[in-house]
Phi, psi and omega in degrees: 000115173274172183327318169258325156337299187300322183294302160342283170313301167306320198265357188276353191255007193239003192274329172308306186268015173235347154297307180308358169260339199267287197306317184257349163320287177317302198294320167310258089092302202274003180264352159252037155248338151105338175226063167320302212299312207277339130025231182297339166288349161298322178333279188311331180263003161272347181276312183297329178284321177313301188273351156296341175266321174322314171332287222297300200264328176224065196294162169281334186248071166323266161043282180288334164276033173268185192268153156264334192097352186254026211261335190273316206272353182255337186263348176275320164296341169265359176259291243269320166279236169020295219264292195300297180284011156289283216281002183280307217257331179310300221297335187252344143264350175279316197261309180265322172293312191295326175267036186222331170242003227253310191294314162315322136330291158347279204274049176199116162315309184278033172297161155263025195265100205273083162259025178258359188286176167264188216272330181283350171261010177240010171271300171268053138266342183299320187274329145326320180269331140311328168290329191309295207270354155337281204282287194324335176275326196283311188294274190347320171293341197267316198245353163247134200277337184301324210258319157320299188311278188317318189285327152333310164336308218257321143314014184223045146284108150257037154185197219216115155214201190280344208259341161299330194316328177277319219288093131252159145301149180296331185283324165278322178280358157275332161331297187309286223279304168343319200303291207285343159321312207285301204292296142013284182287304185314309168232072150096348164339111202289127177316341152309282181334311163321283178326322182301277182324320164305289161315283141353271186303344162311286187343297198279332167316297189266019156244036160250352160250019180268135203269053184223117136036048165219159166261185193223329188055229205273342181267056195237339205265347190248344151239167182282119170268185189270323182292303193296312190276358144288329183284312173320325134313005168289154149290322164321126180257358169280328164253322155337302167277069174221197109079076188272328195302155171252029188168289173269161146252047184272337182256302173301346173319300174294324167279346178097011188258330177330079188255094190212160198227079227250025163276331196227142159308140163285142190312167164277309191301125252181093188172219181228142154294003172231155203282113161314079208307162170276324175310130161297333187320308199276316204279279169355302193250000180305341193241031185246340216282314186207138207254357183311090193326134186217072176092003185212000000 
């Protein structure tokens, strides 16, 4: 093994957890600074940028990095969908429910919200309890089909990088982030905590769909990886209908969805059996045209 091959091997086991650590570090950094926002979008586009290059020099898929033709249609779906109904339902459940249900918490010894807790344990019960309701939505997309037509969008990729990671539909990602907001606000969760969980899932979004060169081991059995999330992407609906979590896999663990196969690489070949149009436009009104079960 020469040098950089041998260098290669190494960083394939340290790139995960040290972009994700860089990424909640900086965003710390910007919450005792008092400007968490600008933060963390600084974060994030140092991460996105760390794995566009990362593609480049040591991809998991050669393959996957030629063009597809979708390079418009995947950016259009993270600003104008993704981007837009993140920040619509943030703006209107962190800033308008939670300071509407957060002094009703406050003012009851018995809230259910452990806020005497420290601020990293009441972040991952946040996240937990956001996963909680994350699988339930994400398997529901999966196995009821009026919900599937949306969800097809973000499945009808045929390869897997960073610039895909936003390609939802509006209708599926205000599902998603309603889900998981809502059980949150409900119960007494504090707006750091929003913010946090919000953060956090950013992170592990766009490094569970970038298309660079790593392993994982045992931190495969406790969060969604890039490995897991490939598999998820199979066409095989026996590995496919797998691996639901956005962030932990603690509920497929617990449900039974839990999936990974450490004899073989997850396929390259990768998409939907029904044919997607390419325009976004059309990819828009594509899961309004007809509800007919066609394959899934």
């Amino acid at each position: 093994m020469t040098l950089f091959p041998r260098l290669r091997y190494y960083l394939s086991y340290l790139l995960w957890p040290f972009l994700l650590g860089l990424g909640i570090t900086i965003t710390a950094i910007g919450f005792a600074k008092g400007q968490e926002i600008l933060f963390f979008n600084m974060a994030y586009a140092l991460v996105i940028i760390s794995l566009l290059v990362l593609e480049r020099l040591m991809p998991h898929e050669r393959v996957w990095n030629e063009p597809d033709g979708q390079t418009g249609a995947n950016i259009a779906h993270t600003i104008l969908n993704k981007g837009f109904v993140q920040g619509l339902v943030s703006f209107a459940g962190v800033v308008g429910l939670t300071h509407l249900l957060t002094p009703m918490s406050e003012a009851s010894d018995g809230g259910l919200w452990p806020r005497t807790w420290p601020l990293w344990g009441q972040v991952m019960l946040g996240l937990m309890a956001a996963e909680f309701m994350l699988y339930w939505k994400h398997r529901l997309a999966h196995e009821w089909y009026p919900l599937w037509r949306f969800h097809a969008i973000h499945h009808s990729v045929t390869r897997l990088w960073v610039v895909n990671t936003g390609r939802f539909h509006f209708v599926d990602s205000l599902t998603g982030v309603l889900s998981a907001m809502t059980i949150l606000i409900l119960l007494g969760a504090p707006v750091e905590v929003v913010v946090w969980v919000s953060a956090v899932t950013a992170f592990i979004g766009v490094l569970t769909h970038c298309n660079v060169e790593m392993r994982f081991g045992v931190i495969s059995r406790a969060f969604n990886t890039p490995e897991l999330h490939r598999w998820h992407h199979s066409q095989d609906l026996r590995e496919g209908n797998k691996n639901y979590g956005e962030n932990l896999v603690l509920w497929d663990q617990i449900f039974g969805t839990y999936f990974r196969d450490e004899t073989r690489r997850p396929p390259i070949d990768i998409g939907i059996p029904e044919p997607m149009p390419a325009p976004f436009l059309q990819q828009l009104i594509w899961p309004f045209k007809t509800f007919k079960k066609q394959g899934k």
